[in-house]
C-alpha positions in Angstrom: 2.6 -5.0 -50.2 4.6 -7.1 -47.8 5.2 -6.4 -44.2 8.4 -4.7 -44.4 7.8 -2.0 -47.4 4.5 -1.3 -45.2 6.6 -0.9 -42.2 9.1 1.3 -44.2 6.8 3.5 -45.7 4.9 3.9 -42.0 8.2 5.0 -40.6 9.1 7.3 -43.6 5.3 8.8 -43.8 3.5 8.5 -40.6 4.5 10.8 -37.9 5.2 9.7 -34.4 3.8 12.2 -32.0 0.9 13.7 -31.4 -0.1 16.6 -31.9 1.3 19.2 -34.5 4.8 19.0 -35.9 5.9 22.0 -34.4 4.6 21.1 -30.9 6.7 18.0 -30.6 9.8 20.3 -31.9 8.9 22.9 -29.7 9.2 20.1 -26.3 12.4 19.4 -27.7 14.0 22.7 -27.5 12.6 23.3 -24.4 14.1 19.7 -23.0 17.2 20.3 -24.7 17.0 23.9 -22.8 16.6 22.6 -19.7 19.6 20.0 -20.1 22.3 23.0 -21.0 20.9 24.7 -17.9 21.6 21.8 -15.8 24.8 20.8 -17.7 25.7 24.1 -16.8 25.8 23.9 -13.4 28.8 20.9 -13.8 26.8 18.1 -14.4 26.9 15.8 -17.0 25.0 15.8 -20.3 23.8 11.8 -18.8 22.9 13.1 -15.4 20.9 16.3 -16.2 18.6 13.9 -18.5 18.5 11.4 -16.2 17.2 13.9 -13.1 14.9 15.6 -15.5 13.5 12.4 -16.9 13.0 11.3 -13.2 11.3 14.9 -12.1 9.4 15.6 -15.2 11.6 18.2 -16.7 11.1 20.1 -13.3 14.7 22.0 -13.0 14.5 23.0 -9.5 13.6 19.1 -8.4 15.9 18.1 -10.8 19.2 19.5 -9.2 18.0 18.6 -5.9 17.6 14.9 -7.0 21.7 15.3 -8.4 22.2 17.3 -5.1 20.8 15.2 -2.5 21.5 12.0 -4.4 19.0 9.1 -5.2 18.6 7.7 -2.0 15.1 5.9 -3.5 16.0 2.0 -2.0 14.3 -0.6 -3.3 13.6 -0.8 1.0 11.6 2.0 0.9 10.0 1.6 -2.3 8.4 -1.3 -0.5 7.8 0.4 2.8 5.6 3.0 0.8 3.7 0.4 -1.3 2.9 -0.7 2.3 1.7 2.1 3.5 -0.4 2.7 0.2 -2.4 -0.5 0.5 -2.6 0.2 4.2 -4.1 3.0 3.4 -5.8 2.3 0.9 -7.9 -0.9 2.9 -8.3 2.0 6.0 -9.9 4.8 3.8 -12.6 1.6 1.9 -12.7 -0.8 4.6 -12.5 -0.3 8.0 -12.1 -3.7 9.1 -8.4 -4.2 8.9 -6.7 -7.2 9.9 -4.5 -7.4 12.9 -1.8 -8.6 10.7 -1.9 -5.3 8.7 -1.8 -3.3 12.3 0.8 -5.1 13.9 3.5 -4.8 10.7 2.5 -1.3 10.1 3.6 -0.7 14.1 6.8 -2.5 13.6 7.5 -0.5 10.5 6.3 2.7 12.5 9.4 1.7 15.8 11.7 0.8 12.9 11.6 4.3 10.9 10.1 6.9 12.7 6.7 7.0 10.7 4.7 7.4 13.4 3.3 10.3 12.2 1.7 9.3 9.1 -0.4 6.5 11.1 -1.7 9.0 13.5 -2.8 11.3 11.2 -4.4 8.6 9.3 -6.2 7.3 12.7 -7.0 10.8 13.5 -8.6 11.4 9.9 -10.7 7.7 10.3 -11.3 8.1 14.1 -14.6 6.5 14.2 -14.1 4.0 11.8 -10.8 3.1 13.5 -12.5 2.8 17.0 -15.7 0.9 15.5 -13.4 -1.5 13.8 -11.4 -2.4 17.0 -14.5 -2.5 19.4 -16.2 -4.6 16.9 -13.2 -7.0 17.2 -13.2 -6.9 20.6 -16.7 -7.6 21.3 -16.7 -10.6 18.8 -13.7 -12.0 20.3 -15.2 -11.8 24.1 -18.8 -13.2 22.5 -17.1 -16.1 21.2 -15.0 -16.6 24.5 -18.5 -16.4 26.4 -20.0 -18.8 23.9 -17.1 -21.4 24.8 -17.7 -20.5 28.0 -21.0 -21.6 28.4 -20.8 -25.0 26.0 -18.4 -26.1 28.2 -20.7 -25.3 31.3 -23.2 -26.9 29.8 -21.5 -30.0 29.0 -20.0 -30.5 32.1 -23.7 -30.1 33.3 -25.1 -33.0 31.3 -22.4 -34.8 32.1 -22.4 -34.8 35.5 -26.3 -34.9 35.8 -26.3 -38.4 33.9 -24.5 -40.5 36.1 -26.3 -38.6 39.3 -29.6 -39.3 37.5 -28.7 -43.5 36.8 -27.5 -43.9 40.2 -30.7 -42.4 41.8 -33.1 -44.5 39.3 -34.1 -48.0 40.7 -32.1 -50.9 38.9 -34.2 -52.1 36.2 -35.6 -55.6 36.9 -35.3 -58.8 35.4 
């Protein structure tokens, strides 16, 4: 049997759903049902299974999506994605980068989200304030540790010309 009778007699013979027959025809009706209900209200037959499509058959979101309009930008698509991995990195680590703060507050004064990232502070508190003091404190030990290579340094430096000048000069 070559390739195309086999793939001829799989689309004549095997079914493509699962489940029982009369489920499948059953979501039908009930899809084609929901699509006259929306047609009905003076939208088109392309529209109603569009919305539907879009809200899982859910009528009610449905007309609000033909309503209200898709107002889904590619924009915000990306702004939520954002705030996903944002919070995703918040909830399983607690370290975030500075980067990650600082765009999330410039996204926050450009569209008025500040809500969602104080509710997400208030919900990780402690990690929030750990993460930041932890920061902080690493940032002013290795500013101290500069600190005090330089002071050293200068030290040694400034002890080894005192230290020739005060030894006899070596004789010959």
């Amino acid at each position: 049997m070559d390739s195309d009778s086999a793939v001829k007699w799989l689309m004549l013979n095997a079914p493509f759903f699962v489940g029982h027959k009369h489920d499948y025809l059953d979501a039908m009706e009930d899809t084609e049902n929901l699509v006259n209900v929306v047609t009905a209200m003076g939208y088109t037959e392309q529209q109603a299974r569009f919305s539907l499509a879009k809200t899982k058959n859910n009528v009610e979101q449905a007309i609000q999506l033909l309503v209200e309009g898709n107002k889904d930008t590619n924009k915000q698509r990306r702004q939520r994605r954002r705030y996903k991995v944002l919070r995703h990195n918040l909830m399983g680590n607690p370290e975030v980068t500075n980067y990650a703060i600082a765009k999330l507050v410039q996204d926050q004064l450009n569209h008025n989200k500040g809500e969602e990232i104080r509710e997400l502070i208030n919900s990780r508190s402690v990690e929030f304030m750990e993460s930041l003091l932890d920061s902080s404190s690493s940032s002013a030990d290795e500013a101290e540790q500069g600190s005090s290579q330089e002071e050293s340094q200068e030290e040694s430096l400034s002890s080894s010309p005192s230290s020739a000048s005060s030894s006899p000069p070596p004789s010959n």
